[in-house]
Structures are given as structure tokens and as C-alpha cells.
ROPAMAR-570343 format. One record per residue (C-alpha): residue in one letter; z, y, x. Coordinates in steps of 0.5 Angstrom, whole numbers, plus 500, padded with zeros to 3 digits. Layout:
AZYX...
end
This chain:
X478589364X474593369X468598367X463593371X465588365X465591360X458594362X454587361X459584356X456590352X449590355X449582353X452583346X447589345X440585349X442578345X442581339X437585337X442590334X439595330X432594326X426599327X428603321X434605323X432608329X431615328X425618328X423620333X429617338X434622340X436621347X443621347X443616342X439611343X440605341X439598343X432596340X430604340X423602343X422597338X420604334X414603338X413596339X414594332X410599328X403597325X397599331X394604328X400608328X403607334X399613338X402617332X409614334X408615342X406623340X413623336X415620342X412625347X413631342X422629343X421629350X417635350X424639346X428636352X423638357X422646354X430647353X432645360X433648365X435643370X429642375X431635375X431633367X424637368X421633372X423626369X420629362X414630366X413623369X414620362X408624360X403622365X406615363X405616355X398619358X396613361X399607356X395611351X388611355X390604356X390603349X384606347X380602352X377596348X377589351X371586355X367582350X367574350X362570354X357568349X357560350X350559354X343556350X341550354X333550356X329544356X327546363X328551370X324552376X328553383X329560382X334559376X337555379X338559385X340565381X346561376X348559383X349566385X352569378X357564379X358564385X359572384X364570378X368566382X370571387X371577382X375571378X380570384X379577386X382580379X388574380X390577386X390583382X394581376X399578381X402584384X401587377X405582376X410584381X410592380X412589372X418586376X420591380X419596374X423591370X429592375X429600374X429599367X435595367X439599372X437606367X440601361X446600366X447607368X446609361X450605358X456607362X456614360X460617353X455620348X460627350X457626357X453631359X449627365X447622357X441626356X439625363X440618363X437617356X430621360X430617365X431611360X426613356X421614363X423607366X421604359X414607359X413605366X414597364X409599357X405602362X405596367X404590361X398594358X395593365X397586365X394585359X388588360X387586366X388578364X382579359X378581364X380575368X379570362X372573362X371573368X372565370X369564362X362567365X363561372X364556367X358558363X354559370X356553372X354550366X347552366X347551374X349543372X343543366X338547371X339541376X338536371X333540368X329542374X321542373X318541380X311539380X306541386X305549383X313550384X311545392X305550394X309556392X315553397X310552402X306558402X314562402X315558409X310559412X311567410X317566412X315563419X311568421X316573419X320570424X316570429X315577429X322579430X323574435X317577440X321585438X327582440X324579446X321586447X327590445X331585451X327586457X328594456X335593455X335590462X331596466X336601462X342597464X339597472X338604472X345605471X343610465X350608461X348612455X341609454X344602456X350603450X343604446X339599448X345593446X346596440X338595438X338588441X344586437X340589431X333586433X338579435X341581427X333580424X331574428X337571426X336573418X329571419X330564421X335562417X330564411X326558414X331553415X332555407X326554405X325548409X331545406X329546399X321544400X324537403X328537397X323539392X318533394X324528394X325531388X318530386X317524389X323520392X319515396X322512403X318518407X321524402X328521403X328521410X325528410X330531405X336527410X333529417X332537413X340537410X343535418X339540421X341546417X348543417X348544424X343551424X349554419X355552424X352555430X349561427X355563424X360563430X354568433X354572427X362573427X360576435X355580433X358583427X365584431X360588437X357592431X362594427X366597434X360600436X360603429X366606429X366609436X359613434X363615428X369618432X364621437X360624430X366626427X370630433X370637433X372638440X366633443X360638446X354634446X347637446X342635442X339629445X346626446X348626438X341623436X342618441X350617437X347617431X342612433X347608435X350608428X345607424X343601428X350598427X349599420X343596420X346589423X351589419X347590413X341584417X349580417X351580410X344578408X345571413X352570409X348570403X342566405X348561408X351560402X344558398X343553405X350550403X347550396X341546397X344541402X349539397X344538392X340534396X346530398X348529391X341527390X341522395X347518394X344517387X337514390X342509395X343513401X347511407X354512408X352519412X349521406X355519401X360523405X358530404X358529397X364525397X367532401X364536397X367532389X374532395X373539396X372542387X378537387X382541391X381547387X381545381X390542383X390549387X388553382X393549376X398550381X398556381X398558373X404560371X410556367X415560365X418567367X424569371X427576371X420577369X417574375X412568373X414561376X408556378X408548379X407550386X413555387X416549384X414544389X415550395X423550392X423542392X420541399X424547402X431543399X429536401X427539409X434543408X438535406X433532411X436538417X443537414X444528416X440530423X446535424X451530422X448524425X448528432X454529432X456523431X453521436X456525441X462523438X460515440X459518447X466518449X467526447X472530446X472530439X476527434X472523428X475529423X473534428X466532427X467530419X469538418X464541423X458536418X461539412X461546414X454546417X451541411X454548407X451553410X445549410X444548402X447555401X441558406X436553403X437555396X437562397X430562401X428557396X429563391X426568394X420564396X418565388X418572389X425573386X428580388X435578388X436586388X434586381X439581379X445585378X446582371X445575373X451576377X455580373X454573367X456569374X462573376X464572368X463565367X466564374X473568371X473564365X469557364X468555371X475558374X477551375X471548379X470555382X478555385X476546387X471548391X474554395X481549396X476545399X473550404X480551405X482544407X476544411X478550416X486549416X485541418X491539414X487533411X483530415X477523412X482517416X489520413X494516408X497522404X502521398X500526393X506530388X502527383X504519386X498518389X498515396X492513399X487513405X482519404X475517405X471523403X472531402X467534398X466540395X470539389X474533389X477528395X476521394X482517395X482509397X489506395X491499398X488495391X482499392X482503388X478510388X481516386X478523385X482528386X482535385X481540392X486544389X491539388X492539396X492546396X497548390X501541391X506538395X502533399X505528404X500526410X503520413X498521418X497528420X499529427X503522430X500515427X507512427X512512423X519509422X521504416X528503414X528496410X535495406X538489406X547486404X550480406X557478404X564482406X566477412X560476416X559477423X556484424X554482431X551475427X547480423X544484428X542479432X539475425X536483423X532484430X529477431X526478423X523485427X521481433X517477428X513482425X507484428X507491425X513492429X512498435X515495441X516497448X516505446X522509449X526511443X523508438X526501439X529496433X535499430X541495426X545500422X551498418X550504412X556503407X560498404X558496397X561493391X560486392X556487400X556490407X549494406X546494412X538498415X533495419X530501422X523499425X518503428X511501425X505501429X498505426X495500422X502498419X503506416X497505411X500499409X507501405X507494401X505490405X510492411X516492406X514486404X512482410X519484413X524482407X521476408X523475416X530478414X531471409X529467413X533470419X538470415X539464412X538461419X545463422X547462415X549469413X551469406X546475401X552475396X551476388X554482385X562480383X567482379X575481378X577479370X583480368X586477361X591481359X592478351X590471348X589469341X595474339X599471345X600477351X600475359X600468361X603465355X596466351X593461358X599457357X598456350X591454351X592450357X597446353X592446347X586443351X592437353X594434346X586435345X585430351X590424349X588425342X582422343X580414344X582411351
end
């Protein structure tokens, strides 16, 4: 047994087990005696005393840190005390508190409304946000896990004499409380996650009893009425200082002052940035009073106000956003080109050119800031044209209405699947599998079976054609590509779970074990088969006789066993290895002819030539029998005298549909050969033997005969006439 083994036989042994209790650990754990289970003297203990072990923990390691003077052992020493540093703040640190469940009023205004829009709006973006974040937690445990496992391996692989196993035991010890580390992370980061998405519910539930609930009356219509016409003015105003800003930025532009150009543009973006700010204020509140009147009064008028308002602030929001997304590129550039001027101690400038720089930046900012406001106001349009959608399909709206709603049902729909999706089911080598990894992994193998039977059914084709290529030529090519495309797909399916296949060393190890013992069999089955394949010593169309007995036609080759067809139909499963470790007969193997000898007698005394003639006209009247071929002509052989007969040979060649069909041939020519010969009156002699009576009834030679004769005679006269 090699050393690799024996490591993960022991490793098994001590991981599967649980060998010792935390009692018997030292305290605290000696680190060139650690056992299997020694982090349970930590895990394990009660929770008000396990900073107390952790510092036990810190002091033994302290010991090893201070009494060498390896520069290495020092080093690993003092990365597992940033490690217990950090796992004990992260203990310390308490947990979020629950969301209280939400107290529903008996009425809300628009604001409420608004304002539980934005907070779980604001929840649901942290929520994926901090789930982004535990997934490569998740990943930085895996990965830490792996080093975990390689330190327990390089550990266990030395004597507790060694010299190196107080390092290894270090550095155990270190990739222990890296993983601790990293899962108190977890944890922490996974309550804060559920609170996180119990806030969205709780705002999203009072978000539905707002809308429920939503008082309108005409104070909450004339305070609606008074913000727009706020609103419209203001924007107005920006319209005329953009317009302004405008014009002046051409006359900069024709005198050809670049300085004051690059100014220019970057105060019309701006002012562009607030005009844009102060219309889609409008096109909000504009949108909010139809639906705030419809509410109120849902007559044909309000209705048709409310539907006109929710299809113009739908297009408003479509065009507005594809000029913001040019506006914010233009001043994020022109604020990052003020910056690197700004900040380069090399670049001479006088006074007036860095305030013209800085004032650059600032109005890069300033459009930026003016940018993200219209994102915000965007989402509250979306907000409120989906209520008055849903609003409207209640109140019999027409099929335009209903399809924004039914969008919109589609759309939570969808995230509900992908967010439940994407929960994880169970863990592999620390790495979560989800629903939809699952179904990533089955597409991906389904796409390689489908890419597999293209391939095959291609080269069918272009045997059909008339190529070169022989069936078992494309047989053998077919298997091999279907092969590797199952072993490419498996491996891609794995990795697209996140599997880092270098960290699967003790999976490996257990397979190459198995393999050496439960799966020797089916393991050696398969490599027989590639090797069969690649050899083209057996071949699908092939009548084999096997050592075993079997003799039929191969049908398929598969990647553990050969289905053989014998003549009664009967199929057969036989082992790969079989044809590689046994003798094999292969009928047909290079030439599709073979020759038949067909055993028959006829009495001594016959006519040779008479024989021959009757023989090879039995041949001629056999349709398997090869004729006009040089050198395999029918042939008649005289091959023994026997005991009550001249035994002779039909010697035929057969043709290629014959030599799959043994009995049938043997037969059909037995047949003809009984025919033929009783018609030119050839005797097919029975077994004869000479009898010679030496004594009879006591008399010796022919006196006993005589005796019997004589005997047989008086028998005769005694009886009447």
C-alpha cells in the first residue's frame, strides 16, 4: 500500500469517526499531537467559555511563537493571532435585530406611500447586495476549506519524531481558524441578510395596505396641483438657463477658445442635467394627480386622463433615460480628465486655468448628482404608472391597460423563481448547490447527448454518401466522439457549480480506492472497451465465437459490455474484457469468406468418381455455395477409410451471408448431399460388425450349430401337417 493511501484510509478513518471526545483533548491542544476531533475543544464547549479556550488556544501558540527561532514558524504563529483576533471581535459583535412585524394603519396619504415604496426598494437592493456578498464568503470558505484539508493531509503524513510536525501542526492550527473565521462571517452576514430581505417584506407589506388604504380627498388633489405648478415653473426656469448657457457655448466654441469650449459644454451638460431633473418632476407629478383623481373619482373623464398620463410618462422615462446614460458618460469622463490635471504635480497651469479645471469638476459633479436624482424620480414614475395600471384593470380597462399589469404580475413572478432558484440545497466540499445549478448541470448534459447523435448521425451520412469509410470505421469514430463529449460535458457541468476540482484530492483519493477494489471489474470493462474500439479488432457487423461458447453477431460496443445476437435471437451481454482477456474467434474480421467442410460416408465399394459427381452437384444446388472464384472451387476429398464406410469431405466455399449462419449452411447441405446421393443410388452405410461363435450350449466350434440346426429340424416334424 503506497503512502497516498494509506494518508486518506487514516484521514477517513479519523474524519468519519469522530475519533476522540473533547475531554480527551489536551488542554489546551498540543501541536504535535493533535488529534482528530481537537477543534472540537473549542467547538464543543459551552459559549461563555469559549473566548476563555480561544485565549488557552492563543497562549499554546504563543509558547511555540516565542521558543523558535524559525523565521517561518514565527510567521504562521502570527497569522493565527490575527485569525483568533478577528474570530473573537466577530463573536463579540451581536447580531441585527429582527424586524418587528409592521402595525397596519387605518388610512395613509401618497407620501406614505411613497416613502414604504423607497424603503423596500432600498431593502431589496441591500438584500441582493449583501447576497452577493455571502456567495463569495461562501467561496472564500471552500477555498479555505481546501487548505484545511491539504494541512490535515501534509500533517498526517508526518511521525510525531519529525521535526517539520510542529510546523505542520502550526499551520493546521491556522487554516483551522481561517475556516472559523470565514464561517462566523457567514453567519453574520446571513443574519443580516434575513433582515435585511424581513425589512422588504414588512415594507412591502405596508406598501400593499397603503395602496389599500390610501386616503385621497380634494386637500391631498390641491396639494398635488399646487407641487406641479411648483414643479412646472421651476422647470421652466432651468429651461430658459440652459438655453442661455447654450447659445454662450456656441460663441465660445467659434472663437475657437478650447479652454473655455470644454467649459462651456460641461455647464450646458449640467444645466441640460436640471432641466432634465426639473421635467421629469413634472411628468411625476402629473402622473400621480390623474391617478390621485381617478382614485377619487373613477369616472370615464378621470379614467382617460389617468391611461393618456400613464402612456406618456412611460415613453417620457424610455427616451429620458437613453440621454442620461449620454449625459452621465460625458461628465463622469469630463470628471476624471479635471482630476488627472488637478492632481498632476508635473502640469504648470496659472491661476485662472486651475479654476477654470476645478470648475469643470465641480460641474461634472454637480450633473452626476442632477443624474442620480432623475434615476431616483424614474423609479417613483414606474411606481405610480404601475398603480394606475393596476388601478385601471380593476375599473375594466382595455387590453393596453391590462398588459402592463400582466408585465408586471410576469415580472415579480420571475423573481420570486430566480430568487428560489438560486437558494441553496445542499453543499459540496463546501460549496452550496442550488435548484439552478442543477438545471445548468442537466441542460449542459442534455446539449452534450444532443451535439453527440448530430456528430454520429453526420457521419452516417457521409458514409451513405458513398465514402470511403467502412460502417465500423464510423461506428468507432461515433463512440469515441460520444465519449469524449460526455467526459467534457461532466466536467464543465461540475465546474459550472462552482467546484474547484483542485481541492478534490480526497475525493480522488476514495475513487482511485473504490476503483482498486469495488469497481476493478467494471473499471477494467471499460478500458477493454476503448481498447477494442482503437484496436478494431471487433468491429458492429462481426460473427465472433467466444471461449465461453458464444457465437453471434455484434450489434453494439458500449462502454462496459458488447451486446451479442446469436442465430435464435437471442441477445447476449457480454463483458468488454472478455474479448480482450480471452480467446475470440472473429469470423469475419478481414475477409467475409469462409470455408465449410461437410462430413459424409458411403459404403466401401462405391464408385469414387459417382461420389464426386453426386457431392458437387449437392454444392451446386446450395445457394450459400461461392462459385466462379479462383482457388475456392467446391472440392471432394476421400479423407479416411472407416470402420463400416469411405468418409469423405465436402469442402465449399461460403459466401458472406452464409458465414453468419452456421447451422443453417451445415444443414441445407447435409440435405442436398441425401438427395444426391440416393439419386445415383450410393449407399450411406450402417455401422457392421463380423460375429464369431466360438462355443454353443457347451459344444465348441460348428458342433454347437450342428447340434442347433438338427434340433430346429425334429422341432419342425413334430408339429401337425
Amino acid at each position: 500500500m503506497t503512502l497516498a493511501l494509506r494518508v486518506v484510509l487514516v484521514y477517513c478513518l479519523l474524519a468519519g469517526t469522530g475519533a476522540y471526545a473533547a475531554a480527551e483533548i489536551p488542554d489546551p491542544p498540543v501541536m504535535t499531537d493533535l488529534s482528530a476531533s481537537w477543534w472540537d475543544y473549542i467547538a464543543a464547549s459551552p459559549e461563555d467559555e469559549r473566548p476563555a479556550r480561544i485565549g488557552r488556544l492563543r497562549d499554546a501558540i504563543e509558547a511555540v511563537h516565542d521558543a523558535s527561532d524559525d523565521a517561518v514558524v514565527r510567521a504562521s504563529a502570527v497569522n493565527a493571532f490575527a485569525s483568533i483576533d478577528a474570530l473573537l471581535v466577530l463573536m463579540a459583535r451581536p447580531g441585527t435585530e429582527a424586524e418587528p412585524p409592521p402595525t397596519i394603519a387605518s388610512s395613509y396619504t401618497f407620501a406614505d406611500m411613497i416613502d414604504f415604496f423607497e424603503a423596500a426598494r432600498e431593502a431589496e437592493l441591500e438584500s441582493r447586495l449583501l447576497d452577493q456578498q455571502l456567495q463569495r464568503e461562501v467561496q472564500a470558505s471552500s477555498r479555505a476549506q481546501g487548505r484545511l484539508s491539504d494541512s490535515k493531509a501534509a500533517y498526517l503524513r508526518l511521525d510525531s519524531a519529525d521535526p517539520a510536525r510542529m510546523l505542520a501542526g502550526l499551520r493546521l492550527v491556522e487554516a483551522r481558524l481561517e475556516l472559523a473565521v470565514q464561517r462566523e462571517e457567514q453567519r453574520l452576514q446571513r443574519v443580516r441578510l434575513e433582515n435585511w430581505k424581513a425589512r422588504e417584506a414588512s415594507n412591502k407589506t405596508l406598501l400593499d395596505a397603503a395602496t389599500k388604504f390610501l386616503q385621497v380627498d380634494a386637500e391631498a388633489i390641491a396639494s398635488a396641483e399646487k407641487r406641479l405648478a411648483r414643479n412646472r415653473a421651476e422647470a421652466e426656469r432651468h429651461a430658459g438657463e440652459a438655453r442661455k448657457l447654450r447659445a454662450r457655448g456656441y460663441a465660445a466654441d467659434a472663437q475657437t477658445d478650447e479652454a473655455a469650449a470644454k467649459l462651456a459644454a460641461i455647464e450646458i451638460i449640467a444645466a441640460e442635467a436640471h432641466e432634465a431633473e426639473s421635467a421629469s418632476m413634472v411628468r411625476r407629478y402629473a402622473l400621480q394627480l390623474a391617478y390621485l383623481g381617478a382614485r377619487l373619482d373613477p369616472n370615464e373623464e378621470n379614467l382617460a386622463i389617468l391611461r393618456r398620463q400613464r402612456e406618456e410618462a412611460v415613453g417620457f422615462t424610455s427616451e429620458m433615460n437613453k440621454q442620461v446614460a449620454v449625459w452621465r458618460e460625458v461628465a463622469l469622463r469630463e470628471r476624471q480628465r479635471a482630476l488627472q490635471i488637478l492632481t498632476d504635480p508635473d502640469n504648470e497651469r496659472d491661476a485662472r486655468a486651475a479654476a477654470r479645471v476645478e470648475r469643470r469638476r465641480e460641474l461634472a459633479d454637480d450633473a452626476l448628482r442632477a443624474l442620480a436624482r432623475i434615476d431616483v424620480i424614474h423609479h417613483r414614475i414606474g411606481f405610480v404608472e404601475q398603480l394606475g395600471a393596476k388601478f385601471l384593470a380593476n375599473y375594466g380597462g382595455s387590453a393596453a391597460d391590462l398588459l402592463p399589469s400582466l408585465i408586471d404580475g410576469l415580472q415579480n413572478s420571475w423573481s420570486f423563481l430566480a430568487r428560489w432558484s438560486k437558494a441553496s440545497l445542499f453543499e459540496i466540499n463546501a460549496t452550496p448547490v442550488t435548484l439552478f445549478g442543477i438545471f445548468r448541470v442537466a441542460i449542459i448534459l442534455v446539449i452534450a447527448i444532443w451535439v453527440s447523435k448530430l456528430i454520429r448521425h453526420a457521419l452516417e451520412r457521409v458514409m451513405s454518401r458513398g465514402s470511403t469509410m467502412s460502417r465500423s470505421s464510423v461506428y468507432m469514430l461515433g463512440r469515441i466522439f460520444h465519449y469524449i463529449i460526455l467526459i467534457t460535458a461532466v466536467l464543465v457541468s461540475l465546474s459550472s457549480l462552482g467546484l474547484d476540482f483542485t481541492k478534490l484530492a480526497f475525493i480522488a483519493g476514495a475513487l482511485g480506492v473504490g476503483i482498486g477494489f469495488g469497481l476493478q471489474a467494471i473499471f477494467s470493462n471499460f478500458i477493454s472497451g476503448i481498447i477494442v474500439l482503437f484496436e478494431r479488432s471487433l468491429k458492429v457487423g462481426d460473427y465472433v465465437e467466444l471461449e465461453s461458447g458464444v457465437t453471434g453477431e455484434v450489434r453494439e460496443i458500449n462502454i462496459r459490455s458488447t451486446l451479442i445476437t446469436t442465430n435464435d435471437n437471442v441477445d447476449i451481454l457480454v463483458p468488454n474484457s472478455e474479448f480482450v482477456n480471452g480467446r475470440v474467434i472473429n469470423w469475419t474480421l478481414r475477409d467475409a469468406h469462409r470455408r465449410m467442410h461437410v462430413r459424409f460416408g458411403v459404403a466401401y465399394g462405391s464408385d469414387k468418381e459417382l461420389v464426386r459427381k453426386a457431392a458437387l452437384e449437392a454444392a451446386d444446388n446450395v445457394k450459400f455455395t461461392l462459385h466462379d472464384v479462383p482457388n475456392r472451387a467446391p472440392q471432394v476429398w476421400l479423407t479416411e477409410f472407416g470402420d463400416s464406410s469411405l468418409n469423405f469431405e465436402l469442402v465449399v466455399w461460403l459466401t458472406a451471408q452464409a458465414v453468419v449462419r452456421p447451422g443453417a449452411v451445415n444443414a441445407a447441405y447435409t440435405w442436398e448431399l441425401d438427395t444426391a446421393l440416393h439419386k445415383y443410388g450410393l449407399e450411406i452405410p450402417f455401422p457392421q460388425r463380423d460375429l464369431n461363435v466360438r462355443s454353443f450350449f457347451g459344444r465348441k466350434d460348428g458342433e454347437g450349430l450342428k447340434w442347433f440346426d438338427e434340433a430346429r429340424d425334429d422341432d419342425a416334424d413334430a408339429r401337425p401337417g
